[in-house]
LOMARDREN-721378 format. One record per residue (C-alpha): y, x, z; residue in three letters. Coordinates in steps of 0.001 Angstrom, whole numbers, padded with zeros to 6 digits, always signed. Layout:
! LOMARDREN-721378
YXZALA ...
//
This chain:
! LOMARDREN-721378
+021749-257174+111193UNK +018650-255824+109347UNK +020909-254195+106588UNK +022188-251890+109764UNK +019239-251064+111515UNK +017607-249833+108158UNK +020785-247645+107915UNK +020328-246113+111388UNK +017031-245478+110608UNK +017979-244260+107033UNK +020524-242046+108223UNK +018090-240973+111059UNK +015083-239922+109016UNK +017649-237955+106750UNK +018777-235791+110077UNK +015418-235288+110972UNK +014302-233760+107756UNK +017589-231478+107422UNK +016485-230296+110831UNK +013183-229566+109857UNK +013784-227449+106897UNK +016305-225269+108855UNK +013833-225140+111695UNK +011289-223948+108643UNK +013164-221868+106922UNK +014478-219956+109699UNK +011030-219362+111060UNK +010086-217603+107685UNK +013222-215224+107560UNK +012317-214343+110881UNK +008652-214071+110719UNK +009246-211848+107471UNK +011723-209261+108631UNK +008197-206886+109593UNK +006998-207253+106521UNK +008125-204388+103813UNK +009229-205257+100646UNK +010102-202617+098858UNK +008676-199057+099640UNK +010267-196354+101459UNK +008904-193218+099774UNK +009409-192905+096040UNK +006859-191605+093281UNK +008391-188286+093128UNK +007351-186827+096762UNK +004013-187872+095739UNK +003982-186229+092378UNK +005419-182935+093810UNK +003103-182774+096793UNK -000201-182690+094144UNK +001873-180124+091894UNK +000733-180089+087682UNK -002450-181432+088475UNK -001173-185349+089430UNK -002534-187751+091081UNK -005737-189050+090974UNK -005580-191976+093412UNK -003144-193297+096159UNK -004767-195371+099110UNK -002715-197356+101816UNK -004495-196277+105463UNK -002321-197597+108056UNK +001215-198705+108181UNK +002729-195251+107905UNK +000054-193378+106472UNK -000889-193105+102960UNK -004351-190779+101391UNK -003344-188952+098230UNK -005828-187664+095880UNK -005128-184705+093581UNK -007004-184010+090177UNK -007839-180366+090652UNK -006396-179905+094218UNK -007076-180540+097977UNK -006562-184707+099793UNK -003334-185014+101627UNK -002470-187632+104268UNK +001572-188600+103659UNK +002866-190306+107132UNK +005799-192126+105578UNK +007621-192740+108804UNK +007927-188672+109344UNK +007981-188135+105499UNK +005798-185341+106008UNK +002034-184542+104820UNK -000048-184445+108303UNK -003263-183334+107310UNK -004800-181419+104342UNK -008277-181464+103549UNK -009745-179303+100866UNK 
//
């Protein structure tokens, strides 16, 4: 009699943690499907927006919108989602 309640209980404890980790892992895939792995915009719109003079420094200011700072040249702001340079400042 003992052997078969340790079973159920066994065999219960095993359902409960297969549920869990579905429950768990499924709440990550979902949770992570805003976050951005792998950018959108690659090196070479960067490069060609600051000409021969390169880039000095690239800084992250919102979600879409990324500062780019030439060498010898003005400071662009990139909006990623419109893959367009909004605003140039000299």
């Amino acid at each position: 009699m003992n052997q078969r309640i340790l079973l159920f209980i066994v065999i219960f404890l095993g359902f409960l943690i297969i549920v869990g980790t579905t429950v768990v892992i499924t709440t990550v895939i979902e949770r992570s499907r805003n976050v951005d792995f792998f950018e959108n915009t690659t090196d070479t719109e960067f490069h060609s927006t600051c000409g021969t003079s390169g880039i000095e420094d690239v800084i992250k200011l919102e979600d879409q919108k990324i500062l780019l700072k030439c060498f010898d040249g003005p400071v662009y702001i990139y909006d990623s989602k419109k893959n367009q340079i909004i605003t140039e400042i000299n």
